[in-house]
C-alpha positions, 0 to 999 in steps of 0.5 A: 752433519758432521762439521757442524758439530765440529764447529760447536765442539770447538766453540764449546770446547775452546771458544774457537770460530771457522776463521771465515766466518762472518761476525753475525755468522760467529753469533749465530753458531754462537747461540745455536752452540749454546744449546748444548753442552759437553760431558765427558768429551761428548756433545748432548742436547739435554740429556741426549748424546748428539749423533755427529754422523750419518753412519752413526745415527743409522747405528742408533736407529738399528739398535732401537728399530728391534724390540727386545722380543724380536719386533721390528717397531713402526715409524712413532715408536721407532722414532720415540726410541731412538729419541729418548737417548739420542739427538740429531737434526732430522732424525723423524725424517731419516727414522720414517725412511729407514723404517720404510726401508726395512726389509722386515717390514716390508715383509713381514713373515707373519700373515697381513691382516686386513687392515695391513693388506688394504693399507699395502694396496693402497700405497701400490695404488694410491685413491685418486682423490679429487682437487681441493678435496683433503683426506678426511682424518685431516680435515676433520682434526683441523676442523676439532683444533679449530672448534676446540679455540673459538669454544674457549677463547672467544667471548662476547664483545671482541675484536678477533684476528681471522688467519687465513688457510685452511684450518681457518675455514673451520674456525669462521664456520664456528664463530658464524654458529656462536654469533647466531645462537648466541647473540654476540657482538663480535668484530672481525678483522682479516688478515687477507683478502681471501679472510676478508670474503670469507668473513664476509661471507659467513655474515660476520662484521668485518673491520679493519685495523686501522680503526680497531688496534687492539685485538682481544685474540687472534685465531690462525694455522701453522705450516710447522709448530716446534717443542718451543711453539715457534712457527713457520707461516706463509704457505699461503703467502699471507705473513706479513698481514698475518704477523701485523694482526698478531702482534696486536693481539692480546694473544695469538691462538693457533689452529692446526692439525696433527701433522704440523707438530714437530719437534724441531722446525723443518721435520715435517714442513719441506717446503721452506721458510717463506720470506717476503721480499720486494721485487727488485731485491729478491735476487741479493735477498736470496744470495744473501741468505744462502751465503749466510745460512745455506741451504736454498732460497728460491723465488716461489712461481705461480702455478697456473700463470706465467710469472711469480707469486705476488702477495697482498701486498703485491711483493714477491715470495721467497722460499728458503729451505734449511738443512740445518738446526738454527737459533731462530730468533736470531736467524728471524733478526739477521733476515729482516736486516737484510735490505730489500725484506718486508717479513719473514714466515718465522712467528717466534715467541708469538703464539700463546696456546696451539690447538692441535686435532689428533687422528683419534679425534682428540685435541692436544693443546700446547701453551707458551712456557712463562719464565 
């Protein structure tokens, strides 16, 4: 943590470079460092004081973790806090940490009321809950997120992009209801094989791309959606075919659930930036990106069978997990230069509106900042 804001300090400060960096690697500390600014010898995003170290960030988490009443805050408010003054990368995930370490609120002196001695008996001994059965808060926000945007943008006589994952499965269902009590004449093209049965199977017209261009709008999930609705997909293995049916879309309306909305890509999505590769290049791609950005980018193996997953398209998967904050427009260009990529998960300044169910039963929707 510390280092990096060394090298934006001394870009900002004397337009000064580690002098082993590469030119592409120059540009992308360059424009990351272009998010902050320097006040008084400090560094700040926005209006937050940048948090250069470890030590430093608990610091500023303890002094927010205890309320001026004397209460210990739970993870939201905690984070909340802390967030209204201070900025470092991963501060949602070290703030639920340290707020599950908490002595206090482990042990609170107060008696437990119900709902907390349920919830303590659950974590000690979690339901075991059954294959491909999800829990009911969130299957239910993805089904409110995904009713929420075929009710409001899909009108009669449209051609319809169809996402894949699970999010989706909601979103078919409604459209298959608005088809047979209304009467429309919709077009549906898949984004994938599993889109395409699931088109199939709820009685919608499938068509296929070539043939149909021009799509009117194209509904889909998220791993991850970012303060700026940029995306991390791919989870599924389906983002090539899903960013090609995007970018022919008059608009790409996206369908999630609570638990995919961050502030920042990578605070809650930990399994990695899918990227696409063919086969025989996955080995330089993925030395490629480590060297360039950090982090990891491991080949994704199949489970259940020997071997490597294999996309659509019959090319391998790679999974780069970052442990930093990027510029990730330009990390999005330098990766698909890389020989050997087909595409990457990152969808930037894609998505036009995202519809996200809460745990309350709500939908908060996030739309696209026009400039």
């Amino acid at each position: 943590m510390e280092r990096k804001w060394v090298e934006v300090f001394n870009v900002l400060s004397a337009g000064l470079y580690p002098v082993f960096y590469s030119k592409s690697k120059r540009y992308t500390l360059r424009s990351y460092a272009s998010k902050f600014t320097l006040q008084g010898g400090e560094l700040f995003y926005g209006d937050k004081k940048a948090i250069k170290s470890r030590e430093e960030a608990r610091a500023c988490f303890d002094e927010f973790h205890v309320s001026p009443d004397g209460k210990h805050l739970g993870i939201t408010r905690s984070r909340d806090a802390v967030g209204s003054k201070y900025y470092w990368f991963g501060m949602s995930r070290d703030t639920e940490k340290w707020v599950l370490e908490c002595d206090k609120c482990k042990n609170p002196a107060a008696p437990l009321t119900p709902a907390q001695i349920r919830i303590k008996k659950e974590a000690r001994n979690p339901p075991k809950i059954k294959r491909g059965v999800l829990n009911k808060a969130v299957e239910d926000a993805k089904k409110l997120a995904a009713y929420a945007a075929v009710d409001y943008h899909v009108k009669d006589n449209q051609t319809v992009g169809i996402g894949s994952g699970s999010t989706i499965i909601h979103a078919v269902k409604r459209l298959a209801e608005r088809v047979k009590a209304e009467n429309l004449n919709i077009l549906c093209v898949p984004t994938s094989s599993q889109a395409r049965q699931l088109i199939h199977d709820n009685g919608l017209t499938v068509v296929d791309i070539k043939r149909h261009l021009e799509i009117d709008v194209a509904i889909d999930g998220a791993d991850e959606v970012d303060s700026e609705l940029n995306l991390i997909k791919g989870g599924g293995g389906c983002l090539t075919r899903e960013k090609i049916v995007a970018s022919c879309a008059k608009s790409l309306v996206v369908v999630a659930d609570y638990r995919k909305d961050s502030h920042n890509l990578g605070e809650q999505w930990k399994k990695g930036i899918p990227i696409e590769v063919i086969p025989m290049a996955y080995g330089p791609v993925s030395n490629a990106i480590e060297n360039q950005f950090g982090g990891s980018a491991d080949l994704r193996m199949a489970v259940g069978k020997v071997g490597p997953v294999l996309t659509d398209n019959g090319n391998f998967l790679l999974d780069w997990r970052f442990d930093e904050l990027y510029d990730w427009n330009i990390v999005n260009m330098t990766i698909k230069l890389m020989p050997g990529v087909v595409e990457t998960g990152l969808f930037i300044d894609m998505a036009d509106r995202v519809y996200f169910g809460m745990e309350d039963g709500t939908v908060k929707t996030h739309d696209k900042e026009l400039f």
